[in-house]
C-alpha positions as CSV (number, residue, x, y, z in Angstrom):
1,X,0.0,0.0,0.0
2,X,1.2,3.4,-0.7
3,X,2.0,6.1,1.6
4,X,-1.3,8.3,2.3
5,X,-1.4,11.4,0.2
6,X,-1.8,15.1,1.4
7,X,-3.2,17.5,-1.2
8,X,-3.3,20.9,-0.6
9,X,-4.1,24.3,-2.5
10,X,-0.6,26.7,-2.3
11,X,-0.4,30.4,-2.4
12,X,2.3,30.6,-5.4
13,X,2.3,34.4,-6.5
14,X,1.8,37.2,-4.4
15,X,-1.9,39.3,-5.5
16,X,-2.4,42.6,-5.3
17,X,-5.7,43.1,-4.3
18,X,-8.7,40.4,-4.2
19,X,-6.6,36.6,-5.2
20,X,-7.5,34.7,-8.3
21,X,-7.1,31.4,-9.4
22,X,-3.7,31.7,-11.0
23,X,-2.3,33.0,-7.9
24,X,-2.5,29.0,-6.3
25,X,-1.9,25.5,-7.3
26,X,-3.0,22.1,-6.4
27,X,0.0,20.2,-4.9
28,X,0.5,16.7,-3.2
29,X,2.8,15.2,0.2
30,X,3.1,12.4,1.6
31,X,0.2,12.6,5.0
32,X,2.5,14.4,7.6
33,X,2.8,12.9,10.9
34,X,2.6,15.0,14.7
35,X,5.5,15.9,16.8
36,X,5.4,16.3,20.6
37,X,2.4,18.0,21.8
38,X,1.4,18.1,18.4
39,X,-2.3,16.9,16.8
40,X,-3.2,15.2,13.2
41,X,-6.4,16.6,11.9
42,X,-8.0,15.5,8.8
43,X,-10.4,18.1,6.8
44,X,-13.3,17.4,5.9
45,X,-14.9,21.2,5.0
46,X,-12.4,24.4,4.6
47,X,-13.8,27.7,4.8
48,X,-13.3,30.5,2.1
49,X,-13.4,34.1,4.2
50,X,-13.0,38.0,2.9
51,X,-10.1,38.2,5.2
52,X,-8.1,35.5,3.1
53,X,-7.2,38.6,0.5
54,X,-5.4,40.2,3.4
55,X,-3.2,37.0,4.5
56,X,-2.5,36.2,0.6
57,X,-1.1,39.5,-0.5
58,X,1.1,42.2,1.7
59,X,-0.9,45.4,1.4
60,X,-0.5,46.2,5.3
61,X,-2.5,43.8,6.6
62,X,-2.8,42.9,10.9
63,X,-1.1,39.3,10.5
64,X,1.9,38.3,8.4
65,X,1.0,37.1,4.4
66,X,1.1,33.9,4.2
67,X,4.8,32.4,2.8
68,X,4.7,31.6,-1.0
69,X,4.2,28.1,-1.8
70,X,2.6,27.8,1.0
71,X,-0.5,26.3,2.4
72,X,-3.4,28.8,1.8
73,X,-4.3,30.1,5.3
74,X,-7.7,29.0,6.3
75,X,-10.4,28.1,8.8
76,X,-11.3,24.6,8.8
77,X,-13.2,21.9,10.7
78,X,-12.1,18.3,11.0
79,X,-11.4,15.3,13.2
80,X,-8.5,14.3,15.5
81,X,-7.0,11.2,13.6
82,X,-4.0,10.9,16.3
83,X,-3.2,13.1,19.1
84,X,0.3,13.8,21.4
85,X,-1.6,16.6,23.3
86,X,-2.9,16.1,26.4
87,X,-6.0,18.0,25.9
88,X,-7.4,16.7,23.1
89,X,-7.8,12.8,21.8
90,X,-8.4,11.1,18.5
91,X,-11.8,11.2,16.8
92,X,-12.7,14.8,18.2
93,X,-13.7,17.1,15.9
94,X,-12.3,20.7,16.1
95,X,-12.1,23.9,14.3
96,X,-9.3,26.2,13.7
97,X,-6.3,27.2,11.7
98,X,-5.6,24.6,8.8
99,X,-5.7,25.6,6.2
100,X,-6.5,24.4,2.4
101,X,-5.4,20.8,2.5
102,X,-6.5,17.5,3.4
103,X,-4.6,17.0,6.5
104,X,-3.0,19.1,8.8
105,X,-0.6,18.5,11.7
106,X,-1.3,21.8,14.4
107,X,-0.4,22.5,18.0
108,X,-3.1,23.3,20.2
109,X,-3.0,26.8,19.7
110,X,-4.2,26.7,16.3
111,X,-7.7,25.1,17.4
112,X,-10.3,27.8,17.9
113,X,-13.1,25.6,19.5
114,X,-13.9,22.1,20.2
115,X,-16.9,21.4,18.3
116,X,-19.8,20.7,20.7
117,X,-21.9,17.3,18.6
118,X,-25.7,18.9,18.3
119,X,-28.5,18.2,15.4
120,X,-26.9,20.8,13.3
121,X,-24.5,19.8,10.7
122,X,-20.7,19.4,11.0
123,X,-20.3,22.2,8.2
124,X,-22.4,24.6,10.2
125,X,-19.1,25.2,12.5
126,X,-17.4,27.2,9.6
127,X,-20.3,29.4,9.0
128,X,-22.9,29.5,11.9
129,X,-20.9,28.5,14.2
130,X,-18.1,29.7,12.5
131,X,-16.4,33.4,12.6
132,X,-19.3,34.6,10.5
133,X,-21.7,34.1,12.8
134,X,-19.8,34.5,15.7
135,X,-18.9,37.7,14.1
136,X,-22.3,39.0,14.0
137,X,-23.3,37.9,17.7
138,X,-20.2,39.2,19.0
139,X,-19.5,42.5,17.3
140,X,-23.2,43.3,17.4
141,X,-24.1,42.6,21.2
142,X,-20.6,43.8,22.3
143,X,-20.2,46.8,20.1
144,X,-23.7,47.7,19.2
145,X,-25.6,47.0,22.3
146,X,-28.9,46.7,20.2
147,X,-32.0,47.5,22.5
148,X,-35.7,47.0,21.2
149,X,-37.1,49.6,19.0
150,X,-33.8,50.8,17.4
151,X,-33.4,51.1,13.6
152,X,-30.1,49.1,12.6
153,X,-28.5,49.3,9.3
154,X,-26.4,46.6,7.5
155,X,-23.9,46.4,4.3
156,X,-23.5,43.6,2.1
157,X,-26.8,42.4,4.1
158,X,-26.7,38.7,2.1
159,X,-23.7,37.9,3.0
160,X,-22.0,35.3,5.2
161,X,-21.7,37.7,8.2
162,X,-24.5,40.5,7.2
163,X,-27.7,37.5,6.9
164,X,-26.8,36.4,10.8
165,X,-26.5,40.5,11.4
166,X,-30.5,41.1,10.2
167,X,-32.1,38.0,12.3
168,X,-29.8,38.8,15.1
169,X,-31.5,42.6,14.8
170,X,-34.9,40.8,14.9
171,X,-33.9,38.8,17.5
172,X,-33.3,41.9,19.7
173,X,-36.4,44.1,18.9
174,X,-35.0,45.8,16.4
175,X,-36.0,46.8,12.5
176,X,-33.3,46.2,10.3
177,X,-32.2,47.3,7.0
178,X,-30.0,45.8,4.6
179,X,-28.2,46.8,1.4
180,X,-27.3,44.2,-0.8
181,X,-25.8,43.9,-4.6
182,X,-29.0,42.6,-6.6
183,X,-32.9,42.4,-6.4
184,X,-32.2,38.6,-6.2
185,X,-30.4,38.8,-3.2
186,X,-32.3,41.6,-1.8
187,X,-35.4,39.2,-2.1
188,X,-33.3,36.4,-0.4
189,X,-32.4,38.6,3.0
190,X,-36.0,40.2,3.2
191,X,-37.6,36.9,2.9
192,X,-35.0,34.6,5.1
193,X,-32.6,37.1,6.9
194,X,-35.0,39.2,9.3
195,X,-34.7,42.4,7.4
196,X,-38.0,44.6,7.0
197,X,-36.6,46.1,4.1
198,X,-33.8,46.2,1.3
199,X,-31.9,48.5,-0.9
200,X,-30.1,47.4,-3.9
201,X,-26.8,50.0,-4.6
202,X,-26.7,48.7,-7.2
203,X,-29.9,49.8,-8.8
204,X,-29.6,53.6,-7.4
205,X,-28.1,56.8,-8.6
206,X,-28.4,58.3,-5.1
207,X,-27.4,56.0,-2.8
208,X,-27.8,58.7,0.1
209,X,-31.3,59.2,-1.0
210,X,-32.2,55.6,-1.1
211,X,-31.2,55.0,2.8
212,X,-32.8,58.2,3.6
213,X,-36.1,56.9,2.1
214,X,-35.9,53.6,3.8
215,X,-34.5,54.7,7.0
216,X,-36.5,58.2,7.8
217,X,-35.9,58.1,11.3
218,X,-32.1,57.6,10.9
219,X,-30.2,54.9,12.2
220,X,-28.5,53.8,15.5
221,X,-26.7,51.2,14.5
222,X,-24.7,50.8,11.5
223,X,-23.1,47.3,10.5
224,X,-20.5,48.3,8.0
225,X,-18.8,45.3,5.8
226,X,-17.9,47.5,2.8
227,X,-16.4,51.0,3.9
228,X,-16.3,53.1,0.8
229,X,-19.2,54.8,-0.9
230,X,-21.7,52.5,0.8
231,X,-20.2,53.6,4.2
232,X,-19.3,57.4,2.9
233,X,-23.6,57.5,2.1
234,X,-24.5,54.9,5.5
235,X,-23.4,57.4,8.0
236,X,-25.4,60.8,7.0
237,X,-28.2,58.5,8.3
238,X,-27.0,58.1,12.0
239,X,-28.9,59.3,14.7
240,X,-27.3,61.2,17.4
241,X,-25.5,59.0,19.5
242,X,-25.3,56.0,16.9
243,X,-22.8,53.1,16.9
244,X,-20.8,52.4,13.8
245,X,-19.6,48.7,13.8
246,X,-16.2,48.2,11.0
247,X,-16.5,44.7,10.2
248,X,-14.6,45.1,7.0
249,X,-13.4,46.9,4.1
250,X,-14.6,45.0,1.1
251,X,-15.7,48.2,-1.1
252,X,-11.5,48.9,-1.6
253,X,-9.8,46.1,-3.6
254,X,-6.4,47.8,-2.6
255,X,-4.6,49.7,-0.2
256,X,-1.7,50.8,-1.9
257,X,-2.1,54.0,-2.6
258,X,-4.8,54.6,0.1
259,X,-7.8,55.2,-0.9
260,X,-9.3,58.8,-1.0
261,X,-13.2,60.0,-0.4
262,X,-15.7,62.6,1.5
263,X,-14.2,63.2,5.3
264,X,-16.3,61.7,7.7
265,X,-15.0,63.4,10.7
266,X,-17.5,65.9,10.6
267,X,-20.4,63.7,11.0
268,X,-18.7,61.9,13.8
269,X,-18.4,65.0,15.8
270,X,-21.9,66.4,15.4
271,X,-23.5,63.4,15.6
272,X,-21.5,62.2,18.7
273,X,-20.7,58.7,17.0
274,X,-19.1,55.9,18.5
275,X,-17.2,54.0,15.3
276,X,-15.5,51.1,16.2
277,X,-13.2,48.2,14.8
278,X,-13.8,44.6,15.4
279,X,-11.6,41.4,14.7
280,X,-13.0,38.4,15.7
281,X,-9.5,37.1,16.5
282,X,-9.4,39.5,19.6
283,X,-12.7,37.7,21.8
284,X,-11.7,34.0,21.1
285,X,-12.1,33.4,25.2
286,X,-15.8,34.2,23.9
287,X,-16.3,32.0,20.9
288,X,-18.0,28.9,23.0
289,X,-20.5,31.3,25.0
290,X,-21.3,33.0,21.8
291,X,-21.7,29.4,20.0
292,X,-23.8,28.0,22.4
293,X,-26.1,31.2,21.9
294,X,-26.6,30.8,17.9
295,X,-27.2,26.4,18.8
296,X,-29.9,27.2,20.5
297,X,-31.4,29.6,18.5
298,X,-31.1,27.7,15.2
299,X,-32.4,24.4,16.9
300,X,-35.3,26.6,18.0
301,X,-35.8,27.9,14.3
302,X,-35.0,31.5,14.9
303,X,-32.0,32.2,13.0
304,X,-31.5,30.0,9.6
305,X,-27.8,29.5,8.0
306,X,-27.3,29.1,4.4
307,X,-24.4,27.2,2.8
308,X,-22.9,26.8,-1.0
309,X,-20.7,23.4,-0.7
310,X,-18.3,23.1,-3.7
311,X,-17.1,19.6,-3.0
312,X,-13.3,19.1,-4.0
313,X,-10.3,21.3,-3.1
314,X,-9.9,21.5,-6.9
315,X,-12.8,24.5,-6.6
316,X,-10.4,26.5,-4.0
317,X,-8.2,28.4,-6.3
318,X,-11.2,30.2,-8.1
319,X,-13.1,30.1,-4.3
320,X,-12.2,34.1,-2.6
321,X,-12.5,35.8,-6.3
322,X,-15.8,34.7,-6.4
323,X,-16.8,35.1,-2.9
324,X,-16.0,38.9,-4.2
325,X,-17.9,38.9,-7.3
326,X,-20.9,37.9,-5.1
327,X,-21.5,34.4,-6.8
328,X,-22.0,32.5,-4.0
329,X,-25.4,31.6,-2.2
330,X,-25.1,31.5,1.5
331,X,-21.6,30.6,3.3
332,X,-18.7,29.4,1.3
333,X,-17.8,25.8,1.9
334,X,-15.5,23.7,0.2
335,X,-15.7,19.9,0.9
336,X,-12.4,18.2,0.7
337,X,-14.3,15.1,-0.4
């Protein structure tokens, strides 16, 4: 029998800006094996995040770029085939840092959460359970501080973190609003997401306009995933007092030069805004409360979690330039098998 094969999808050029399929390649190892204190974990679903265009390329990003011909950094669930850590034993399933290929040998710093076995399915611990979702509970309770009756505002509304955003609004009382990329996906997040209504940006002239009509009594919470225009439009809508949550910067493709637009300091001031910055990387000591928060409510049918499963690692090259094309339906999976 022949040694047990490891394929895995490699970072092989450095992108600038949002990484496309040419920038990786499929390669094969032989199955590595663990060191002291060290776990085995096969893969069996790898997640495909926005943040993966800051660890491919170098454009001043908060962690180092991943090394070329490397591993692609990424989340990933799988099980313990062989453990030399105390803590954790063979046939666990955990979820953590990696990354695209089949198996991975990790220390237990690299494991962001047990996973807890419920009626949900294992693949519901990269997105639900996963930082999208643990995104939205997190930067939204601890950030926002939603109370019933307030209006809340949400970018790129259909997305893997924005559709946990609007039922997690609902869930608290409040009415949100989302804006979205396409009447298709408007229809998706008004009709499954919890929000009341929807703008398209794309289909609008006047962006500013458009909020104002669908949010005349202003906002107090705005969930921003996009910065640029959509934010530059977002936060003439605060009311006095309003929280600004920055989840993320997809609007810019690049950094380098920075990018240039109407000065927001202004509206900050006068409006007495509070506009903060969340990684989900800084509340990890949070991840199982929060976790246990969104079981419960799915398994209670409040919150719903939507998933797009391309099964083979042959899909992951083309996978992050089409989560930002917004091609995909629901949260980004790929199955290794």
């Amino acid at each position: 029998m022949g040694a047990i094969v490891n394929r895995q999808v490699r970072l092989v050029s450095r992108p600038r800006g949002i990484p496309q399929a040419e920038h990786f390649a499929l390669a094969k190892e032989p199955m590595p094996a663990p060191g002291k204190s060290e776990i085995l974990v096969r893969n069996r679903y790898l997640s495909v995040d926005p943040a993966q265009r800051g660890w491919a390329n170098d454009e001043g990003n908060y962690s180092a770029p991943v090394p070329l011909n490397s591993p692609m950094r990424a989340l990933a669930v799988g099980e313990i085939l062989e453990s030399n850590a105390a803590e954790f034993h063979a046939g666990e399933f955990v979820y953590g840092w990696f990354g695209w290929q089949t198996y991975c040998v990790a220390t237990p710093q690299a494991v962001l959460r047990r996973v807890t076995p419920s009626a949900l399915p294992l693949s519901a611990n990269l997105g639900l359970l996963g930082i999208n979702g643990l995104t939205a509970y997190l930067a939204l309770h601890r950030l926002g501080d939603p109370k019933p009756g307030e209006h809340v505002l949400v970018s790129t509304a259909a997305g893997s973190v924005g559709s946990f955003v609007g039922q997690l609004a609902r869930i608290a009382g409040c009415h949100a609003v989302g804006l979205t990329s396409s009447a298709e996906k408007a229809a998706l997040a008004q009709a499954r997401y919890g929000y009341r209504q929807m703008i398209n940006y794309r289909d609008t002239t006047d962006l500013a306009g458009a909020i104002r009509e669908a949010c005349p009594d202003g906002n107090d919470i705005f969930f921003d995933n996009t910065g640029g225009p959509i934010a530059d439009a977002a936060i003439r809508s605060m009311r006095l007092r309003g929280r600004i949550i920055q989840c993320g910067t997809a609007a810019n493709a690049s950094w380098t030069p920075v990018p240039t637009g109407p000065r927001p300091e202004r509206e900050v001031l006068t409006r007495r805004l509070r506009w903060s910055g969340f990684i989900i990387f800084d509340h990890i000591a949070e991840f199982e409360e929060a976790a246990t928060h969104l079981t419960q409510f799915a398994l209670d049918g409040k919150i719903v979690h939507d998933e797009e499963i391309l099964s083979g690692l042959e899909h992951a090259p083309g996978a992050i330039a089409r989560l930002y094309r917004g091609e995909n339906h629901g949260k980004l999976i790929i199955a290794v098998d």
